[in-house]
C-alpha positions as CSV (number, residue, x, y, z in Angstrom):
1,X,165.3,127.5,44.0
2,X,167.1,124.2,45.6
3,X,169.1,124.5,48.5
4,X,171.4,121.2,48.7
5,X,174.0,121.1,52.0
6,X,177.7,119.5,50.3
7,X,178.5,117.5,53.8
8,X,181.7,116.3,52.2
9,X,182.8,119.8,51.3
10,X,181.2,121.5,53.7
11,X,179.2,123.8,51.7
12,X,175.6,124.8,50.6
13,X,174.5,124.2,47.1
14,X,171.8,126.9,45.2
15,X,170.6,125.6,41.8
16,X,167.7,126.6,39.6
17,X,167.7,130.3,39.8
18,X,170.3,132.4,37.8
19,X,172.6,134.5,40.1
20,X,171.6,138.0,39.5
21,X,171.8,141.0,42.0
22,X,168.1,140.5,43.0
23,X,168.7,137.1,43.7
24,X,171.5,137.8,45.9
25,X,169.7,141.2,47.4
26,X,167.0,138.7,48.5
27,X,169.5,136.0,49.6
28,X,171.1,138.2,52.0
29,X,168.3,140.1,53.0
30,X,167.1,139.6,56.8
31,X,165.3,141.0,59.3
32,X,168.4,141.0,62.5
33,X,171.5,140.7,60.5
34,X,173.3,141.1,63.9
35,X,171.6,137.8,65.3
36,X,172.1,135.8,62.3
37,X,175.9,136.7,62.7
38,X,176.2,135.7,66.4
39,X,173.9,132.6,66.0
40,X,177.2,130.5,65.5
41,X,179.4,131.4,67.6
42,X,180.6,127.6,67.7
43,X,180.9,127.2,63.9
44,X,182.8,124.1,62.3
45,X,185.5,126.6,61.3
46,X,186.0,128.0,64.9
47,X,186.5,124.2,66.0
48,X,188.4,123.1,63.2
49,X,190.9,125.9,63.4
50,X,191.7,125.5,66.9
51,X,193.0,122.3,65.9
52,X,195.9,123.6,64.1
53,X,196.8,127.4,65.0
54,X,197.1,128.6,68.7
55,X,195.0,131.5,70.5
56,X,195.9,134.6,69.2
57,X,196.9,133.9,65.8
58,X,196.1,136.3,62.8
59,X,193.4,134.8,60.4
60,X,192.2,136.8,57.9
61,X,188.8,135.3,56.4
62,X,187.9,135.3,52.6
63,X,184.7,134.2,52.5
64,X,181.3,136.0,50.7
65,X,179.4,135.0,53.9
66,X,177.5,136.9,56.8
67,X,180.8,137.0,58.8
68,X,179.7,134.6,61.0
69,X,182.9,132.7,60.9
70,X,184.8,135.5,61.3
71,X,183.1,136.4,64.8
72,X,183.0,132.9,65.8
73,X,186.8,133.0,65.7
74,X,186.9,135.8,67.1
75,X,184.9,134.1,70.3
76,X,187.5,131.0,70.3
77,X,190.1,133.8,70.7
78,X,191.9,134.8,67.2
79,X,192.5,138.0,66.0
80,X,190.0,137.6,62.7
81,X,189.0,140.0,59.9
């Protein structure tokens, strides 16, 4: 599997291996989930939303990631789920 990082959308790219539950079991898999969520506590989401919505604002994240975005927004000072 290729792993390409979209700079203009902002998002990482997996090609060559079909999307089935082991390959997302595997994908997901680590050894200190907690320390791969807190590793980015200052995430381009966390800076980019402080840009346009004040402290305490209510987010409420959609993504399919680690919820490392939502704890980084979390540190900047919004109420995120």
């Amino acid at each position: 599997m290729k792993r390409f990082y979209d700079s203009g959308n902002k998002r990482l790219i997996y090609v060559g291996d079909a999307a089935t539950e082991q390959f997302w079991d595997s994908h997901w898999e680590t050894e200190d989930f907690r320390k791969v969520v807190t590793s980015t506590s200052n995430s381009w989401v966390a800076r980019e939303t402080k840009k346009y919505l004040p402290k305490g604002s209510k987010i409420l994240e959609g993504g399919c990631g680690q919820a490392n975005h939502v704890f980084a927004l979390q540190q900047k000072g919004f109420k995120a789920v």
